[in-house]
C-alpha positions as CSV (number, residue, x, y, z in Angstrom):
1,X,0.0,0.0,0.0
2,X,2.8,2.7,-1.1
3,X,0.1,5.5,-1.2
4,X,-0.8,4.5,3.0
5,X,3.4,4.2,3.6
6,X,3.9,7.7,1.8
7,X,0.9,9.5,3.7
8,X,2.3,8.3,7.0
9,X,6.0,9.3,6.1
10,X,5.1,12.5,6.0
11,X,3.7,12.9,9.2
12,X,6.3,15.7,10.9
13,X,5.3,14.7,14.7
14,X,7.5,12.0,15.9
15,X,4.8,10.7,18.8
16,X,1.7,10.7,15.8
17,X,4.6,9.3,13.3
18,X,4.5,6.5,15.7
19,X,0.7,5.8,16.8
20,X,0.2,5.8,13.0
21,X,3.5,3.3,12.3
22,X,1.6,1.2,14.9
23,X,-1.9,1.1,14.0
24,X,-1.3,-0.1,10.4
25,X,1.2,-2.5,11.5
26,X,-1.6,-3.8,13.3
27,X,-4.3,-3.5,10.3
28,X,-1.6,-4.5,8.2
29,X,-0.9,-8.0,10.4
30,X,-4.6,-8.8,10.7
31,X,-4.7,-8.7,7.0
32,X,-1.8,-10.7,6.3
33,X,-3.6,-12.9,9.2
34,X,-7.0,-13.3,7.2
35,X,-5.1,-13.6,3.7
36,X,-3.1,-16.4,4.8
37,X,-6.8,-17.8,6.5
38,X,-8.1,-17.6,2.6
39,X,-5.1,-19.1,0.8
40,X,-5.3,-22.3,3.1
41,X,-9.2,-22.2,2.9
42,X,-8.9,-22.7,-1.2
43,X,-5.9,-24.9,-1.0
44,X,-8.5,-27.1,1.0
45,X,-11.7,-26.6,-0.8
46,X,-9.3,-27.3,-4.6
47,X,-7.8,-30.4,-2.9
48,X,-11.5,-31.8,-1.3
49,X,-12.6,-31.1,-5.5
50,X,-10.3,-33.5,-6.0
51,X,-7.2,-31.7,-7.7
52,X,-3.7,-33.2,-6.6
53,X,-1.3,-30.7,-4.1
54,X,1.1,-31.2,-7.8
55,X,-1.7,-29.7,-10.2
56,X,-2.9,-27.0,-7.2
57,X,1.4,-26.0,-7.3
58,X,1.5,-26.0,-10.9
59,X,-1.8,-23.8,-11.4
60,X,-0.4,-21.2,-8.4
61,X,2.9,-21.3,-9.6
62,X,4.1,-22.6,-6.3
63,X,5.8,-25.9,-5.3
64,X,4.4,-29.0,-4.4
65,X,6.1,-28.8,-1.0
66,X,5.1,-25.6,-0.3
67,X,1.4,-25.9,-1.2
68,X,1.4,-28.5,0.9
69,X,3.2,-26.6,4.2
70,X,0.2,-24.0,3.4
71,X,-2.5,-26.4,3.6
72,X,-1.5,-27.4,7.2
73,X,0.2,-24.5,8.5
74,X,-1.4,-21.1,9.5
75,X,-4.4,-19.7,10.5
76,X,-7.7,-22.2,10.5
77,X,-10.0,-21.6,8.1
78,X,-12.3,-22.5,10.5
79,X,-11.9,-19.3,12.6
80,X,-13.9,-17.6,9.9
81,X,-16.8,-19.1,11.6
82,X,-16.4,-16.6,14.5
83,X,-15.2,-13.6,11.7
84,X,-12.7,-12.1,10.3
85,X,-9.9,-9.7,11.1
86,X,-11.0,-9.8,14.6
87,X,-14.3,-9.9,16.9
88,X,-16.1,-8.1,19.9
89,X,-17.2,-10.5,22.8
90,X,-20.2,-9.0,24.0
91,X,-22.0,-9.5,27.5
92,X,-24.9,-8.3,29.6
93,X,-24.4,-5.8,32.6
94,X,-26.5,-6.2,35.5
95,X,-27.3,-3.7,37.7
96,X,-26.1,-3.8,41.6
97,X,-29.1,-4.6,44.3
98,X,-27.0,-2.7,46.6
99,X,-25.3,-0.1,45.0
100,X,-25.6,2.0,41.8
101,X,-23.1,0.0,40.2
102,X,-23.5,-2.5,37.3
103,X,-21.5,-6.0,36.5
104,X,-20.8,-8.3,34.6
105,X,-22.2,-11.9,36.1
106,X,-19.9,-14.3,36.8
107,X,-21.1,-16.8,34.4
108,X,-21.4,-14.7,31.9
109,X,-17.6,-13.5,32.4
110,X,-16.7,-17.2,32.0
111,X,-18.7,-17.8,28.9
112,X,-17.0,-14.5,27.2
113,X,-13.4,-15.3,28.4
114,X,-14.1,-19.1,26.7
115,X,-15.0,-17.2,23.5
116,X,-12.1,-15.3,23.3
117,X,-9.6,-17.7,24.2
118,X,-10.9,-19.5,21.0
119,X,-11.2,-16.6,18.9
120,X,-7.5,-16.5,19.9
121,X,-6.6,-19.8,18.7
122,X,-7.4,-18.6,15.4
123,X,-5.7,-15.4,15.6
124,X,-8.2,-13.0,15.5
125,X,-8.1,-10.0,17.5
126,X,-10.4,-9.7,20.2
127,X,-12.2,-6.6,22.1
128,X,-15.0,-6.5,24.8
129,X,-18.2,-4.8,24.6
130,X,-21.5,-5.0,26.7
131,X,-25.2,-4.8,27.0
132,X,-26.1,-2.1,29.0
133,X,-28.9,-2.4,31.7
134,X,-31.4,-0.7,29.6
135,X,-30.7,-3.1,27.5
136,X,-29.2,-1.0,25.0
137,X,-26.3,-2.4,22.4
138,X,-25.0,-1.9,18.8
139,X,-25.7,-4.5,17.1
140,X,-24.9,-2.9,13.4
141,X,-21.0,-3.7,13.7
142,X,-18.7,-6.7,12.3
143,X,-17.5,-9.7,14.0
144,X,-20.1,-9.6,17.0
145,X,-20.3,-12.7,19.5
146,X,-23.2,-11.5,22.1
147,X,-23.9,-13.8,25.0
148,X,-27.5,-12.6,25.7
149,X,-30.7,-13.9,25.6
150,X,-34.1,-12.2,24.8
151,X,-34.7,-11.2,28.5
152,X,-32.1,-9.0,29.1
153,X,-32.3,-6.4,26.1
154,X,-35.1,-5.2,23.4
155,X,-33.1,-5.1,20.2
156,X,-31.2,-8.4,21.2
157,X,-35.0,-10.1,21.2
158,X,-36.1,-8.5,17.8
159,X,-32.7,-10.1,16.2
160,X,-33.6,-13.5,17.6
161,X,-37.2,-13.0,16.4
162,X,-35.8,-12.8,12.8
163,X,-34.8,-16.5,13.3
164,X,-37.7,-18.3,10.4
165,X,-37.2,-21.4,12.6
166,X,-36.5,-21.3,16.2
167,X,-38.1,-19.2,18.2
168,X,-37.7,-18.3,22.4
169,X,-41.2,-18.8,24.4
170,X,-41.6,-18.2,28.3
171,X,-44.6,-19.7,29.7
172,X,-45.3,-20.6,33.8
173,X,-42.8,-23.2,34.4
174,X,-39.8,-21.3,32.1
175,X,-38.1,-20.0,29.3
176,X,-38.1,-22.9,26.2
177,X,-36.6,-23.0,22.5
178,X,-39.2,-23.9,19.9
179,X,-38.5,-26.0,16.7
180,X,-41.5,-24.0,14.6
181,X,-40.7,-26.7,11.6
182,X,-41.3,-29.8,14.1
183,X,-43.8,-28.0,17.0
184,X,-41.1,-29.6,19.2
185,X,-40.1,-27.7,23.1
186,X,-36.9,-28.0,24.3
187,X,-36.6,-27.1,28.0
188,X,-33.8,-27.2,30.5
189,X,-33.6,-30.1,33.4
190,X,-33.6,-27.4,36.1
191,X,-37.8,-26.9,35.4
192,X,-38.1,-30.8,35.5
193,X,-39.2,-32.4,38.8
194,X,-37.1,-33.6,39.7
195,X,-34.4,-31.3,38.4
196,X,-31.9,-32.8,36.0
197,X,-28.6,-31.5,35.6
198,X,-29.5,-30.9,31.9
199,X,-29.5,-27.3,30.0
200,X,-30.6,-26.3,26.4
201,X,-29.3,-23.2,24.4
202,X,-29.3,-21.3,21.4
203,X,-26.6,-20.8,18.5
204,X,-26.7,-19.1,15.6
205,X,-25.9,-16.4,13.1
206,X,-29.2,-13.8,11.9
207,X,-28.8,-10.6,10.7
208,X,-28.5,-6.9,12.0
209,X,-31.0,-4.5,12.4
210,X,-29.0,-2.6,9.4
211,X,-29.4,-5.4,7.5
212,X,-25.8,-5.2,6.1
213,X,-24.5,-8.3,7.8
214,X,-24.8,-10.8,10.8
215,X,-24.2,-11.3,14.4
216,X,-23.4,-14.6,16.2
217,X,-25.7,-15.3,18.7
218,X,-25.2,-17.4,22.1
219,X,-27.8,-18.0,24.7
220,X,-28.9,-20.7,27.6
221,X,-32.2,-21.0,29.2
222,X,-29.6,-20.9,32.1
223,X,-25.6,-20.0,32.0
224,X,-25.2,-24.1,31.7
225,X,-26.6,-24.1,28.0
226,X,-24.3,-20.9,27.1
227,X,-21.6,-22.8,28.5
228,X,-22.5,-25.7,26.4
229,X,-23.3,-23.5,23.2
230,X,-19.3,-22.7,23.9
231,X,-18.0,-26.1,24.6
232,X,-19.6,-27.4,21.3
233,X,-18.1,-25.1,19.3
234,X,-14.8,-25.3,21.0
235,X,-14.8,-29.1,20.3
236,X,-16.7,-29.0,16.7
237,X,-16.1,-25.7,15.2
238,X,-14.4,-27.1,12.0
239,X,-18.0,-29.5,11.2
240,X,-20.2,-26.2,12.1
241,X,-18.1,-24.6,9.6
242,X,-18.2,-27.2,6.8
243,X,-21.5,-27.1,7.2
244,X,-22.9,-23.3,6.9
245,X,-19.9,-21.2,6.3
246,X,-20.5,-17.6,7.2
247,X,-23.9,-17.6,6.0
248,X,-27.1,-17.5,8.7
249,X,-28.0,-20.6,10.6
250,X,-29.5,-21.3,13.8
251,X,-29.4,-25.1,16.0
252,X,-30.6,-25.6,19.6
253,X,-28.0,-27.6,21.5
254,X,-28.2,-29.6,24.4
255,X,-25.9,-29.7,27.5
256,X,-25.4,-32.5,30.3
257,X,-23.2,-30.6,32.9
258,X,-21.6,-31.5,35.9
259,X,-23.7,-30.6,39.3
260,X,-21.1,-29.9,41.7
261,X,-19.3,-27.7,38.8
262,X,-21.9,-26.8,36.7
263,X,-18.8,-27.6,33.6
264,X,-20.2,-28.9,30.3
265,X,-20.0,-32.8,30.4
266,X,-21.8,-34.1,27.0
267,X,-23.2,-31.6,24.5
268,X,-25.4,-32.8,21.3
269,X,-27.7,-31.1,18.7
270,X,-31.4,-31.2,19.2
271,X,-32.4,-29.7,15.9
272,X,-30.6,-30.1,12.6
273,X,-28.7,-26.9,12.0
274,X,-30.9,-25.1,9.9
275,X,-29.5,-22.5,7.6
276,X,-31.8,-19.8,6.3
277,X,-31.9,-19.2,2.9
């Protein structure tokens, strides 16, 4: 980008010479980052097509050896699942009882740090954002992961009602995830009698309010199922990927936990995962 290096060149202040030296290093990395992300991504998808690593090397101009150190070295293609460049973790604040304060709930914290310590493996940048207690958020941004359900903010709920297929209820014994397709209710073990330690939660990808884009979407009918919603995708990321890209989707997942630590044991699909098109 000579045009960028020569504009920044001529900056006279030494300190704004060097906040603007390191801010497109850093724009500059992430995009080496998500270039190298695509290269290994086609090198996979031309291989699975069924064209040898020697006709890929031939076509690219590269060696056999080293089309092959691409197509198992560097970033995942895989972390394109979460998005690209980087992504902003966000969470609900809740306000104090006691005090005028807000917070962050401890589960909530733990579900968040598990997100970004995965977005991490896949070296994308990572940033924190939250909910407020109004229930107030951006949604109209790139590379969102929200942790929220429809209870705790307005435009979060009118995102999830967008889903064409599975839809959040409440009725006198709980919150419950509907299959509209199938009429089938998925409810968490803690409303069963007696209680189970069994949770159900929401993933998936619908768009923003703008239109111009989507937001990934986790929520449990308790902190269990976002815990789960995280653990499966932690352990399966690369077949939710396979299976419906970037594009919008949504799957209710299920999540046996531990009941002295509340940790995800066993997690499975209930619902196929349904993309919308």
């Amino acid at each position: 980008m000579p045009g960028e290096l020569e504009r920044i060149s001529r900056i006279e202040d030494p300190f704004e010479l060097l906040r603007a030296t390191t801010a497109r290093l850093a724009e500059a990395q992430q995009e080496v980052t998500e270039l190298s992300r695509l290269r290994r991504r086609l090198i996979q998808d031309l291989h699975a097509q069924g064209l040898s690593y020697a006709d890929i090397a031939k076509e690219a101009g590269l060696s056999r050896g080293r089309i092959h150190q691409i197509r198992h070295t560097g970033p995942a293609p895989e972390g394109a699942f979460l998005g690209v460049g980087g992504v902003t973790v966000v969470t609900p604040l809740r306000p104090d009882p006691v005090s005028d304060r807000t917070y962050v709930a401890l589960d909530d914290v733990n579900t968040g740090k598990r997100l970004e310590e995965l977005a991490r493996t896949f070296d994308l940048k990572v940033d924190y954002d939250h909910v407020s207690v109004e229930g107030d958020v951006d949604l109209n941004r790139a590379g969102l992961l929200v942790v929220c359900g429809p209870r705790m903010s307005p435009i979060v709920r009118e995102t999830y009602a967008k889903d064409p297929v599975i839809e959040w209820d409440r009725d006198d014994v709980g919150w419950l995830l509907r299959d509209t397709r199938t009429g089938d209710e998925y409810r968490s073990g803690q409303e069963e009698k007696p209680p189970r330690p069994y949770d159900v939660g929401y993933l998936g990808r619908l768009p923003r309010p703008d239109g111009n884009g989507n937001v990934l979407l986790v929520a449990g009918v308790h902190p269990e199922g976002s815990l789960g919603v995280v653990h499966l995708l932690t352990t399966d990321i690369g077949t939710l990927w396979g299976q419906v890209g970037d594009e919008a989707f949504s799957v209710v997942v299920g999540t046996e936990y531990d009941p002295s630590t509340h940790e995800p044991v066993r997690t499975e699909l209930l619902t196929p995962l349904y993309r919308h098109t």
